[in-house]
MARMI-76259 format. One record per residue (C-alpha): residue number from 1; residue in one letter; x, y, z. Coordinates in steps of 0.1 Angstrom, whole numbers, plus 5000, padded with zeros to 4 digits. Example, Ala and Ser with C-alpha at 12.3 -4.5 7.8 and 13.67 -1.06 7.14 Angstrom:
REM residues 2
<node><resi>1</resi><resn>A</resn><px>5123</px><py>4955</py><pz>5078</pz></node>
<node><resi>2</resi><resn>S</resn><px>5137</px><py>4989</py><pz>5071</pz></node>
This chain:
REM residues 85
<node><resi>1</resi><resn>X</resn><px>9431</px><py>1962</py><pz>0359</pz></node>
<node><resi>2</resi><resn>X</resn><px>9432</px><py>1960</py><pz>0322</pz></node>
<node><resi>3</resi><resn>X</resn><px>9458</px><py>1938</py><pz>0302</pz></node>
<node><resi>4</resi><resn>X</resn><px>9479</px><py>1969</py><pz>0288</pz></node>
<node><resi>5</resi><resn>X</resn><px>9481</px><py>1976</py><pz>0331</pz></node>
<node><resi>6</resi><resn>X</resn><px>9490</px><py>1937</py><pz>0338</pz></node>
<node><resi>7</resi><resn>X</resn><px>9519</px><py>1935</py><pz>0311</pz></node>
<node><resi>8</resi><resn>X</resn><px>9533</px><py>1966</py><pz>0324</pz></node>
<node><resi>9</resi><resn>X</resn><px>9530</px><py>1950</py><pz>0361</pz></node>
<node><resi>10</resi><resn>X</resn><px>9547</px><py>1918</py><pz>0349</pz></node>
<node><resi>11</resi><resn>X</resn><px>9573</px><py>1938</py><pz>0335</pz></node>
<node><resi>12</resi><resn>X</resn><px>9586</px><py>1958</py><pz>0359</pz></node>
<node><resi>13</resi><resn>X</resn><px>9584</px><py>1928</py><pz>0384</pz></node>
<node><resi>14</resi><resn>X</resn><px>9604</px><py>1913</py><pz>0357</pz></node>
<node><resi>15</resi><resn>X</resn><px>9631</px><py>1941</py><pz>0356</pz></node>
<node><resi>16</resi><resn>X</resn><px>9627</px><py>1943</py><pz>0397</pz></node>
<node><resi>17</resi><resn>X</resn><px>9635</px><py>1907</py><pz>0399</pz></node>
<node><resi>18</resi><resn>X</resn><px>9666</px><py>1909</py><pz>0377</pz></node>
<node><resi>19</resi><resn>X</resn><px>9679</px><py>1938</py><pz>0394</pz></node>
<node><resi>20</resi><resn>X</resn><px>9678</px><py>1921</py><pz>0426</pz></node>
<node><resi>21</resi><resn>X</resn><px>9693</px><py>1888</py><pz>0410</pz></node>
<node><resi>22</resi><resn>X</resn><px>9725</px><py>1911</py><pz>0403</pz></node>
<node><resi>23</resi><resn>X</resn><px>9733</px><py>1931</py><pz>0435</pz></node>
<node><resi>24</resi><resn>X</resn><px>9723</px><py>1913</py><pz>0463</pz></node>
<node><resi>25</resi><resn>X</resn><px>9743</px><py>1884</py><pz>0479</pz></node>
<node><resi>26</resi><resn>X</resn><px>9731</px><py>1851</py><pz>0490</pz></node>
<node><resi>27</resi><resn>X</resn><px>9727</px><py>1856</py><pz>0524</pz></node>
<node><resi>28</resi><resn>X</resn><px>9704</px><py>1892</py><pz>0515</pz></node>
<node><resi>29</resi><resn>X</resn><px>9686</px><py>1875</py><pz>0485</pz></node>
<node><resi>30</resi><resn>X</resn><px>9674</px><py>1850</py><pz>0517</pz></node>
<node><resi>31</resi><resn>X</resn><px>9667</px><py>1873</py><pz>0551</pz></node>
<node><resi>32</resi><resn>X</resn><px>9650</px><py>1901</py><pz>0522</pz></node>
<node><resi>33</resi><resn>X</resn><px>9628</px><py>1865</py><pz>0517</pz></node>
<node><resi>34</resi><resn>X</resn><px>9620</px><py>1860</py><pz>0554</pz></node>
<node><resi>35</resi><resn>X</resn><px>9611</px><py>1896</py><pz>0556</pz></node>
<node><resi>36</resi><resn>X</resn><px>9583</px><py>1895</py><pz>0528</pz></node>
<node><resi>37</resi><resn>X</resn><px>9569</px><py>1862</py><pz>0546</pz></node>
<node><resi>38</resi><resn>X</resn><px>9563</px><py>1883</py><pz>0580</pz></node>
<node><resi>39</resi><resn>X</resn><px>9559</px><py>1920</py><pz>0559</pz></node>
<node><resi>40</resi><resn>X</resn><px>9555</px><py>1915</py><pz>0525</pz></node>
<node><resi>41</resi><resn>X</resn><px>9551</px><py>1958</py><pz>0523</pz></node>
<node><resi>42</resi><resn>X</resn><px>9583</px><py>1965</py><pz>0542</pz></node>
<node><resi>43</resi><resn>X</resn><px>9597</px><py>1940</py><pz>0516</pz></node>
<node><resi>44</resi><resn>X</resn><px>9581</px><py>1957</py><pz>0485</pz></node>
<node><resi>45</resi><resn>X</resn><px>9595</px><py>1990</py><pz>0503</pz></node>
<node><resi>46</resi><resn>X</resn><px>9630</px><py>1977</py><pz>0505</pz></node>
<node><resi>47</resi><resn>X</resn><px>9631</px><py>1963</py><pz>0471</pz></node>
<node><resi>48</resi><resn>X</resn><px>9617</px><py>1995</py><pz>0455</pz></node>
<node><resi>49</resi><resn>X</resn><px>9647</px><py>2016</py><pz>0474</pz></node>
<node><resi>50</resi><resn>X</resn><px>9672</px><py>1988</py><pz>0463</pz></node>
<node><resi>51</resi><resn>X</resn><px>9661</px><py>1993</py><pz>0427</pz></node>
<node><resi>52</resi><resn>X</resn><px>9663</px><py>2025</py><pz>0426</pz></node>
<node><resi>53</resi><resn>X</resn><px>9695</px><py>2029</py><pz>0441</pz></node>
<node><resi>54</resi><resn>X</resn><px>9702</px><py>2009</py><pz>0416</pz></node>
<node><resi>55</resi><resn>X</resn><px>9692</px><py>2028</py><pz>0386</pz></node>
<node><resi>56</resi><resn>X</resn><px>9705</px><py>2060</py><pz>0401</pz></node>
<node><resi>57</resi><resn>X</resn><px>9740</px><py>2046</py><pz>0399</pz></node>
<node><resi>58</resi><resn>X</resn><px>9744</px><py>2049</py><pz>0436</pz></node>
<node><resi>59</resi><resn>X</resn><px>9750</px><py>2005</py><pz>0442</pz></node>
<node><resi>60</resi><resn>X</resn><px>9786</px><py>2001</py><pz>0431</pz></node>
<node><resi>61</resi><resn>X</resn><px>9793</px><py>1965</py><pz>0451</pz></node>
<node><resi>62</resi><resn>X</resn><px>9773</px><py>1936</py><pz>0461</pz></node>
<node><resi>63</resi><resn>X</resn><px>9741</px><py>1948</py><pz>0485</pz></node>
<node><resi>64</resi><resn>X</resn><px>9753</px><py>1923</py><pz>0522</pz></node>
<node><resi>65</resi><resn>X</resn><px>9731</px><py>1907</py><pz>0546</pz></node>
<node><resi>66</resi><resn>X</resn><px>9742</px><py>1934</py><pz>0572</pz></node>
<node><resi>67</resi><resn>X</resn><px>9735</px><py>1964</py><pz>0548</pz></node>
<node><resi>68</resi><resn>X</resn><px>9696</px><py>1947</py><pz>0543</pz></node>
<node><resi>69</resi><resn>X</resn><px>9695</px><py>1950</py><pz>0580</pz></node>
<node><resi>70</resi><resn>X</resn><px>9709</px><py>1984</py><pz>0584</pz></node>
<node><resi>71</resi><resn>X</resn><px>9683</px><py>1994</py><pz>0561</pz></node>
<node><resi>72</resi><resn>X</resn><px>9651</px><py>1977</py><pz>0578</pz></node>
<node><resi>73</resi><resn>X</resn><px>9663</px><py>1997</py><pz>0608</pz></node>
<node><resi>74</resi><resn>X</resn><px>9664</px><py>2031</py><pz>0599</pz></node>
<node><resi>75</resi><resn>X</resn><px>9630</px><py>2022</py><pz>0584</pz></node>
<node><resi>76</resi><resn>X</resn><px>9622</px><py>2008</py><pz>0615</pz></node>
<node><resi>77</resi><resn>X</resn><px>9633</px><py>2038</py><pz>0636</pz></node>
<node><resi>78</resi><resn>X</resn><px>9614</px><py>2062</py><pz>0613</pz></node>
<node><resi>79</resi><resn>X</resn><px>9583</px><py>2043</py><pz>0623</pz></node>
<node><resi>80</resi><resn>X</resn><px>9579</px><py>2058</py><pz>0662</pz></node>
<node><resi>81</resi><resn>X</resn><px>9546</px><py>2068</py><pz>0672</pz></node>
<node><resi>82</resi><resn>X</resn><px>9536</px><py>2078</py><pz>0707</pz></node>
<node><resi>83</resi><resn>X</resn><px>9507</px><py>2065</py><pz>0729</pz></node>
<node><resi>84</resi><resn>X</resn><px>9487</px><py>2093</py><pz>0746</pz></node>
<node><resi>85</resi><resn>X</resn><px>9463</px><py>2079</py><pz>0775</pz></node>
């Protein structure tokens, strides 16, 4: 990864971080943290979808603890897979 690639990395972490700052409460900012400890790519995943809901206008209040979790299980559900013996 070359420098131009690294700024542009910090930046948008920068910008991701901010975003987050401003629409999610307390009590989301802290189970969205216990969520990257166990699955730090479910947690990337949710913070890219939060972001961009974000951007696309679509976030008009204050993202709650119980909307994080509504949203790690439909992403959850969409992860079925069947066992064939």
């Amino acid at each position: 990864m070359n420098e131009e690639e690294l700024r542009k990395l910090q930046e948008f972490e920068m910008l991701k971080e901010s975003i987050l700052k401003k629409i999610l409460t307390k009590e989301a900012k802290e189970r969205l943290s216990r969520v990257k400890l166990v699955k730090p790519e479910l947690a990337s995943q949710i913070e890219l979808y939060l972001v961009q809901l974000y951007q696309a206008g679509q976030i008009k209040s204050m993202v709650t603890e119980a909307q994080i979790k509504n949203i790690l299980s439909s992403l959850a559900t969409k992860k079925k897979f069947k066992i064939i013996r």
